[in-house]
C-alpha positions as CSV (number, residue, x, y, z in Angstrom):
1,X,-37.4,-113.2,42.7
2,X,-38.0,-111.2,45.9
3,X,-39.6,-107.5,44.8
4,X,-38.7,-104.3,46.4
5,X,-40.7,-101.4,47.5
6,X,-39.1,-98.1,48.0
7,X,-37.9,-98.1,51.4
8,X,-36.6,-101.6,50.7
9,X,-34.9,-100.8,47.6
10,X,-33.7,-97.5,48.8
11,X,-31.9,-99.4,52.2
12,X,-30.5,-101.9,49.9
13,X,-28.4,-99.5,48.3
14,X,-27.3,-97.6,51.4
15,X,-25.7,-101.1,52.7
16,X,-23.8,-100.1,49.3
17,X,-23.2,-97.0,49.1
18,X,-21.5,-95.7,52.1
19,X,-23.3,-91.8,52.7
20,X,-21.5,-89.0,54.5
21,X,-22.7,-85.3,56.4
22,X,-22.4,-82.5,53.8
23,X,-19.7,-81.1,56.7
24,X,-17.6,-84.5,56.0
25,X,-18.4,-84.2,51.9
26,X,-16.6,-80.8,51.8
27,X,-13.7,-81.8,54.3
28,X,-13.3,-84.8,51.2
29,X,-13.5,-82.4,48.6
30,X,-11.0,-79.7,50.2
31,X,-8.4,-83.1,50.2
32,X,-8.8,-83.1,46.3
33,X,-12.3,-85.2,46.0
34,X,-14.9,-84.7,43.3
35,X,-18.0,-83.0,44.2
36,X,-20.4,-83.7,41.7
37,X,-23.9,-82.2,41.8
38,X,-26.4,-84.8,39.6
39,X,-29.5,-82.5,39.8
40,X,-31.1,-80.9,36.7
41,X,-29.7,-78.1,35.3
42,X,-32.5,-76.3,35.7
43,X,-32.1,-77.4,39.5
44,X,-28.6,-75.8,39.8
45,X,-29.7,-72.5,38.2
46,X,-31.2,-72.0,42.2
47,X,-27.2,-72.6,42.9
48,X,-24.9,-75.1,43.4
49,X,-22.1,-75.7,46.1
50,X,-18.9,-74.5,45.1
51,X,-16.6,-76.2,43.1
52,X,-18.8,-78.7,42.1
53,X,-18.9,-80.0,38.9
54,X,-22.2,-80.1,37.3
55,X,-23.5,-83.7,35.6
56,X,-27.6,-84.4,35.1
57,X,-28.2,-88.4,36.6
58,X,-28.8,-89.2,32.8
59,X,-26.3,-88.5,31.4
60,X,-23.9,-89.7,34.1
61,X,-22.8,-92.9,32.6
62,X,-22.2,-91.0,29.3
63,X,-19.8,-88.5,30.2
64,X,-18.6,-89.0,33.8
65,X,-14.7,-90.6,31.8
66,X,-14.7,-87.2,30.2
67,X,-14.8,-85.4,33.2
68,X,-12.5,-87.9,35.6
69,X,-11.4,-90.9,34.1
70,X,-9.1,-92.0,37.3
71,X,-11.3,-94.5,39.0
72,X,-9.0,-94.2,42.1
73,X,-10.1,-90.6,43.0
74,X,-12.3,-89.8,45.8
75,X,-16.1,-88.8,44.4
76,X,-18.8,-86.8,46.4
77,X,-22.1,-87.6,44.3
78,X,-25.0,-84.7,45.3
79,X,-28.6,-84.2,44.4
80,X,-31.3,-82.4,45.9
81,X,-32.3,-84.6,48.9
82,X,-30.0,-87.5,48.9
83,X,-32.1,-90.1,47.1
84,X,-31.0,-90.0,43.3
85,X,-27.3,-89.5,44.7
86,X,-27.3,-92.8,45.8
87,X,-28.5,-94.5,42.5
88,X,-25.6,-92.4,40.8
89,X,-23.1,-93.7,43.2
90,X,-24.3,-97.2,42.8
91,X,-23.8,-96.8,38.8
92,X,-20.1,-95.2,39.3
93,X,-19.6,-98.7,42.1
94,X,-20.8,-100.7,39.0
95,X,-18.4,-98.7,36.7
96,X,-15.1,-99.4,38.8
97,X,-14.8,-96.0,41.0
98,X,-13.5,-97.5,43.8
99,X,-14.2,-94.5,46.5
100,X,-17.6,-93.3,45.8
101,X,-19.8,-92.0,48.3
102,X,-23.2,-89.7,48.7
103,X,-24.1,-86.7,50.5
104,X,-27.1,-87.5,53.0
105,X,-29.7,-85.2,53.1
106,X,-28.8,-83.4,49.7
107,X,-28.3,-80.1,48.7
108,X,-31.1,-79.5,51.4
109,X,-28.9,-80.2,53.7
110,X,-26.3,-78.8,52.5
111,X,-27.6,-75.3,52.4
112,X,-29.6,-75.7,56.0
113,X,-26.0,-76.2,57.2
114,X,-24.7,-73.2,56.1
115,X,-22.0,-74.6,53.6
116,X,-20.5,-72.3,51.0
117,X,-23.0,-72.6,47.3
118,X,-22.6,-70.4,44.5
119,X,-24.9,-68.8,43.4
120,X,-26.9,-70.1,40.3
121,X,-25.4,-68.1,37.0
122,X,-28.4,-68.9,34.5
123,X,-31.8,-68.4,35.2
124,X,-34.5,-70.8,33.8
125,X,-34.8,-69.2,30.2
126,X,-31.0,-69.5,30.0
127,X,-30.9,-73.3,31.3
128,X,-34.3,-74.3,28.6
129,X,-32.0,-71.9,25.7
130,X,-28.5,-73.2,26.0
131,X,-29.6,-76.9,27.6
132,X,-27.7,-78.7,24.4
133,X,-24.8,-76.8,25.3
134,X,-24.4,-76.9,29.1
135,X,-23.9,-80.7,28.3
136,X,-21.2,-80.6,26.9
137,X,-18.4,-81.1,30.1
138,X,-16.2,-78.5,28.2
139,X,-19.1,-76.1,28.2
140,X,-21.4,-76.5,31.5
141,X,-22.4,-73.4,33.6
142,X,-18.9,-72.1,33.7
143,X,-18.5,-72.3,30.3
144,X,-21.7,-70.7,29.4
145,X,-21.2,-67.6,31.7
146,X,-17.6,-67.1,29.9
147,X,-19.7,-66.6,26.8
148,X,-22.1,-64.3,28.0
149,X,-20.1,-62.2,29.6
150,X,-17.7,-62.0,26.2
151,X,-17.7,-59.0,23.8
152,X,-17.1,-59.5,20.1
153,X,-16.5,-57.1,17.8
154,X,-17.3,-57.8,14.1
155,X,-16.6,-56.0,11.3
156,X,-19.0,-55.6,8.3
157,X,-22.4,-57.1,8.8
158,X,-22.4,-59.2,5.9
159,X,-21.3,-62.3,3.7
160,X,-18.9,-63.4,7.0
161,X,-20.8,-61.4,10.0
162,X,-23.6,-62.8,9.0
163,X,-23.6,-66.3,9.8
164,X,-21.0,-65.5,12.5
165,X,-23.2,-63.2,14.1
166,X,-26.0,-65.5,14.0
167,X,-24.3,-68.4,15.4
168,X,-22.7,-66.5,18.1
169,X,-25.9,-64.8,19.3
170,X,-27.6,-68.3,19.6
171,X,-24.5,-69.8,21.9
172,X,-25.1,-66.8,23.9
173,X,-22.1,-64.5,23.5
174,X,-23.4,-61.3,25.8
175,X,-22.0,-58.6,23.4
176,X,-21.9,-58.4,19.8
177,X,-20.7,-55.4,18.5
178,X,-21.6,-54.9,14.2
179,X,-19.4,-52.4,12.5
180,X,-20.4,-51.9,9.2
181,X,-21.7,-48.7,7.1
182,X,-23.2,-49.8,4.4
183,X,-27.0,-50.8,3.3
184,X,-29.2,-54.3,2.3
185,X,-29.2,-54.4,-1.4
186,X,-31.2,-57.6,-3.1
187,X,-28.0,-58.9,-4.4
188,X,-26.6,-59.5,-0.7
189,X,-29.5,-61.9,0.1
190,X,-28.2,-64.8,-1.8
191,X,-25.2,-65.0,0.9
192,X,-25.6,-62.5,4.0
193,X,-28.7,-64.5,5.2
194,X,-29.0,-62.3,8.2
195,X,-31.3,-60.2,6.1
196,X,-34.5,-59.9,4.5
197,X,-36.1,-59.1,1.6
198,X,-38.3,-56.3,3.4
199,X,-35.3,-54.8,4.7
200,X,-33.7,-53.8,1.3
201,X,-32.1,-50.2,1.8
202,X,-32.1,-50.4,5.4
203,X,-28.6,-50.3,7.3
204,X,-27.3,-53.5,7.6
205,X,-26.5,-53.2,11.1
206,X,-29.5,-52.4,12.1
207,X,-31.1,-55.0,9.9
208,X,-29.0,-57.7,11.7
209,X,-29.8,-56.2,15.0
210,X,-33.5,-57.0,13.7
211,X,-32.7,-60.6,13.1
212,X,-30.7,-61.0,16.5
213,X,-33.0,-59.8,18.7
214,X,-35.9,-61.9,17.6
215,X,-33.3,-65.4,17.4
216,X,-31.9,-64.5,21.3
217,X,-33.2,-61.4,23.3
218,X,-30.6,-62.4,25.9
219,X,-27.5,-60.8,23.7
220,X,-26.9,-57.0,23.4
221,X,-26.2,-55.9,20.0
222,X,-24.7,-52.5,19.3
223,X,-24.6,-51.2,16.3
224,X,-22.2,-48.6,14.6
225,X,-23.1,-47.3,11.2
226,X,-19.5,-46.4,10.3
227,X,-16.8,-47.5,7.9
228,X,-14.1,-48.2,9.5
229,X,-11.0,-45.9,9.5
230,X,-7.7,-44.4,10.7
231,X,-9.3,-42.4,13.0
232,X,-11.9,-44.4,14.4
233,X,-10.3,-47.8,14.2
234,X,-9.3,-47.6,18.0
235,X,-12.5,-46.4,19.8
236,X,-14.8,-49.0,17.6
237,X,-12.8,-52.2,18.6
238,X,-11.1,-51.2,21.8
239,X,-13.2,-52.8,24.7
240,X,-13.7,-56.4,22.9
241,X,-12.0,-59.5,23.3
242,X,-12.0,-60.5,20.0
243,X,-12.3,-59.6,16.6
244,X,-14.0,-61.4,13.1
245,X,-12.7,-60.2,10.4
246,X,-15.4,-59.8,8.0
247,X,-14.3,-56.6,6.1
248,X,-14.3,-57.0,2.4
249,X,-11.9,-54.6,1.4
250,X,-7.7,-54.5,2.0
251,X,-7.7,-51.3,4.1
252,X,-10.1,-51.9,7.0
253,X,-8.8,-55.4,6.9
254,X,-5.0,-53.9,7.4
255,X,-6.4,-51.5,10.0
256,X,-7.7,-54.3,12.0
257,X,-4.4,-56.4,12.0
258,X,-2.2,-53.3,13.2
259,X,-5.3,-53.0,16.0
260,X,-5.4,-56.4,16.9
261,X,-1.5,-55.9,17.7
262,X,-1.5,-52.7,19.3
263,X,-4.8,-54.0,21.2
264,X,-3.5,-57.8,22.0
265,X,-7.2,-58.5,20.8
266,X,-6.9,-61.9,18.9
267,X,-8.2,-61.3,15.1
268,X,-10.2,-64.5,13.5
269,X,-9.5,-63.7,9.8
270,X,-12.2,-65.0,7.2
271,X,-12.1,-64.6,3.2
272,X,-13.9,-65.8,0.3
273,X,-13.4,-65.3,-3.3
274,X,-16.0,-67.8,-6.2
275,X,-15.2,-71.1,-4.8
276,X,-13.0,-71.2,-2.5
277,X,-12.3,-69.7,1.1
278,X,-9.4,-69.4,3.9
279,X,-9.5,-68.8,7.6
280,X,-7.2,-68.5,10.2
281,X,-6.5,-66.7,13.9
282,X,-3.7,-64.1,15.1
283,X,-3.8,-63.7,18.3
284,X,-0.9,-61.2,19.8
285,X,-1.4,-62.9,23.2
286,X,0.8,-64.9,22.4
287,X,4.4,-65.0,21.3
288,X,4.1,-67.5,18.5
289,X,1.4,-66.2,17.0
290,X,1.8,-64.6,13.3
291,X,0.1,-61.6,12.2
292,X,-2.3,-60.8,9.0
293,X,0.7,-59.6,7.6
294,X,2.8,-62.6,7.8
295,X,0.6,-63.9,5.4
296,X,0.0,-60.4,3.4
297,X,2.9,-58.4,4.0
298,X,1.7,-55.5,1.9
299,X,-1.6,-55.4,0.5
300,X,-2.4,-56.2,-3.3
301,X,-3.8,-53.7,-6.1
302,X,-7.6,-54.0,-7.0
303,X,-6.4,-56.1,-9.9
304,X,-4.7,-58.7,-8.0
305,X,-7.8,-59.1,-5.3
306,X,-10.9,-58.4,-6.6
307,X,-13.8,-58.5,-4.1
308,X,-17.3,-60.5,-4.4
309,X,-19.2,-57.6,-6.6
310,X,-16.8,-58.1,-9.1
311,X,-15.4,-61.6,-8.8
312,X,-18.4,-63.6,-8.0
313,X,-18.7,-65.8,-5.0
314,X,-21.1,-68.9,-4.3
315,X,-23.9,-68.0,-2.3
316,X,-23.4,-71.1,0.4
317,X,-19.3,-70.3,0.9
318,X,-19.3,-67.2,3.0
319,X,-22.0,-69.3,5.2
320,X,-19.5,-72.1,5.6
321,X,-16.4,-69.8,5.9
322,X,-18.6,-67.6,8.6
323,X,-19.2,-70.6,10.5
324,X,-15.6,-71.5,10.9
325,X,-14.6,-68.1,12.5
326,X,-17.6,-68.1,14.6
327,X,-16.5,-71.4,16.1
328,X,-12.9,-70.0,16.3
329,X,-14.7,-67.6,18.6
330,X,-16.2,-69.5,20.9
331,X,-12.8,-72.0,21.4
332,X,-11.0,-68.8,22.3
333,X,-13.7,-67.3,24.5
334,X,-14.2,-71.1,26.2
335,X,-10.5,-71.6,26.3
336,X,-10.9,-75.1,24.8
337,X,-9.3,-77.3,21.5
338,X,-6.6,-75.8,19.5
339,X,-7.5,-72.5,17.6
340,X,-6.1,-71.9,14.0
341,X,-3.0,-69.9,15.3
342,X,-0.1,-70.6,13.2
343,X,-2.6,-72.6,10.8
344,X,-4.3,-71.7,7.3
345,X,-7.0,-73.5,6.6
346,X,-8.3,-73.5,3.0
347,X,-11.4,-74.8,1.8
348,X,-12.4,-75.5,-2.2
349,X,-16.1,-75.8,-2.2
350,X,-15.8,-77.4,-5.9
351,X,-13.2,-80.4,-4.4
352,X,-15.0,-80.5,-1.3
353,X,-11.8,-80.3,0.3
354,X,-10.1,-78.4,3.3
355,X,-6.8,-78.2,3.0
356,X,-4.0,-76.6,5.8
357,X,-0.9,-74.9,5.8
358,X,1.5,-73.9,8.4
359,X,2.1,-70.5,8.6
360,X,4.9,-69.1,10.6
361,X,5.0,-66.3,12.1
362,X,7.5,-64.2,10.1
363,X,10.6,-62.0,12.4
364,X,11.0,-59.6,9.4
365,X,7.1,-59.5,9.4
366,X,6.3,-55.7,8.7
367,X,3.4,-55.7,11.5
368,X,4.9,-57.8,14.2
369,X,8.6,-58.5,13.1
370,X,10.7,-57.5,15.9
371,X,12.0,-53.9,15.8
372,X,8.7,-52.7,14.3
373,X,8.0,-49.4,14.9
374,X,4.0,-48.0,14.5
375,X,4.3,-45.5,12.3
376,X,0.5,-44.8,12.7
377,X,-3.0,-46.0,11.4
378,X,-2.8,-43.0,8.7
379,X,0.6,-44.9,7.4
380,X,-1.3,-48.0,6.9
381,X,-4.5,-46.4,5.2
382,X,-2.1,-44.1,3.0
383,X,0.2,-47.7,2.2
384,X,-3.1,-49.2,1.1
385,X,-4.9,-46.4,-0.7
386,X,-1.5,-46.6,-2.8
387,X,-1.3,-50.4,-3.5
388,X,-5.1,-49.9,-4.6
């Protein structure tokens, strides 16, 4: 066998690989060719040129069907000086794209000619933080400045918020808004895991600020210490793009539904009660979406829906019910899958079981039916304060 030094090995591949001017490469990509950039992603953080699509050399192989499976199309493979952009395009050859073809001279070149790049959106903390997540090709760069440039609102700061909050902080949602008035008492701990024993009696909101802060400085948390209200219901969500319903009690949760519609700011609905738990997502963006009230049209007395202090709940549910809206989030902030609109979905921790229901939305529905008329946020407090 005849060995190969670099030069030798690198000119065998050219008489491969055919290589093109950056100039020619963008001409390709303008006629609907793939430019795809195989640096690092710490490399692209520096920028990237536009419209590329983002793929690390190894992990090319892997995921290069998810991002183009027609092997007919034209691809552009890029790197940062022309070398590892040929070994890519050798492995697509090899894995039956039939017009493949890399950019001589790199990214190098590509800037020194003056060719458009965009600007890098993440910065090296950013690229080391979210680097399992900017692999993903549903995610990437673009994916990943959706999320931090997101605002979610979420209401109470505890059994639900806290895992939600948690988990949305650490994929890097930019604003997290926590809307909740009440204070850490030793019997939350069990469940709302945000918390800590040292911070018994402190606000909850600002105790989950606490916790945020240290698990990703990156975020901005803002805090209200209020109970939500008639008055106020408004001014505290208005300026989100989403809502997670964490409330534990049938009047803020009614005053966020008639917001949610009044706002079009799609609602991820969470509740647990001792073993069992139910999520779904009403989103008034979009014309067959139910409301909360097409699955409660009026809200039940204490009797009928007793909350946690008094019913009991296992400590691990609200994590796992949490979890759920938090990634309900992120598919709506990522525009990606199929969110729980029209869908229940139960969960029976004793079973082990989820279980899911179609729910319709409902045209004699008393929040979104047509014909409705808002007869006010004080209506709906006064309409629960009477069922209770």
């Amino acid at each position: 066998m005849t060995s190969l030094n670099r030069d030798s090995w690198l000119e065998s591949l050219r008489a491969s690989v055919p290589e093109i001017s950056p100039a020619d490469a963008l001409a390709r990509q303008v006629q609907g060719g793939l430019l795809i950039d195989v640096r690092e992603d710490a490399e692209r953080a520096s920028g990237t040129p536009i419209g590329a699509v983002g793929l690390s050399r190894g992990f090319l192989e892997l995921r290069i069907e998810q991002v183009e499976a027609d092997r007919s199309r034209p691809i552009i493979v890029l790197c940062g000086s022309g070398q590892r952009s040929l070994l890519a395009s050798e492995a697509l050859q090899r894995m039956g794209y039939r017009q493949v073809a890399s950019v001589s001279g790199g990214f190098q070149r590509w800037k020194a000619e003056g060719l458009p790049v965009a600007a890098g959106a993440l910065d090296g903390d950013a690229v080391e933080r979210y680097a399992r997540q900017l692999q993903l090709p549903q995610v990437g760069e673009a994916g990943q400045a959706k999320l931090s440039s997101a605002r979610v609102a979420l209401l109470g700061a505890g059994g639900l918020g806290a895992p939600a909050a948690l988990y949305l902080a650490a994929a890097g949602v930019g604003q997290l808004t926590l809307i909740d008035d009440d204070r850490v008492e030793r019997s939350n701990l069990h469940r709302q895991v945000i918390h800590a024993d040292a911070r018994v009696g402190m606000h909850k909101t600002e105790s989950a600020r606490i916790t945020l802060a240290a698990l990703n400085p990156r975020v901005q948390v803002d805090i209200r210490n209020e109970r939500l209200l008639a008055d106020n219901v408004e001014r505290l969500l208005g300026g989100h793009d989403l809502v997670i319903d964490g409330a534990d009690n049938f009047p803020a949760r009614y005053l966020v539904a008639a917001a949610s519609q009044r706002l079009q700011l799609p609602m991820i609905y969470g509740a647990v009660e001792r073993f069992t738990g139910q999520v779904s997502v009403f989103d008034p963006r979009r014309a067959d979406s139910p409301c909360y009230r097409c699955l409660f049209p009026e809200p039940p007395s204490a009797a009928e829906a007793p909350n946690c202090s008094e019913a009991g709940v296992l400590g691990v549910l609200p994590g796992i019910v949490g979890l759920l809206q938090a990634t309900e989030a992120l598919k709506l902030i990522l525009g990606i899958g199929e969110p729980l609109v029209g869908r229940l979905l139960g969960f029976d921790a004793l079973a082990m079981r989820f279980r899911e229901a179609r729910l319709p939305r409902d045209p004699e529905c008393p929040g979104c039916g047509a014909g409705v008329a808002f007869g006010g946020y004080q209506d709906i407090a006064e309409l629960c304060a009477s069922a209770g």
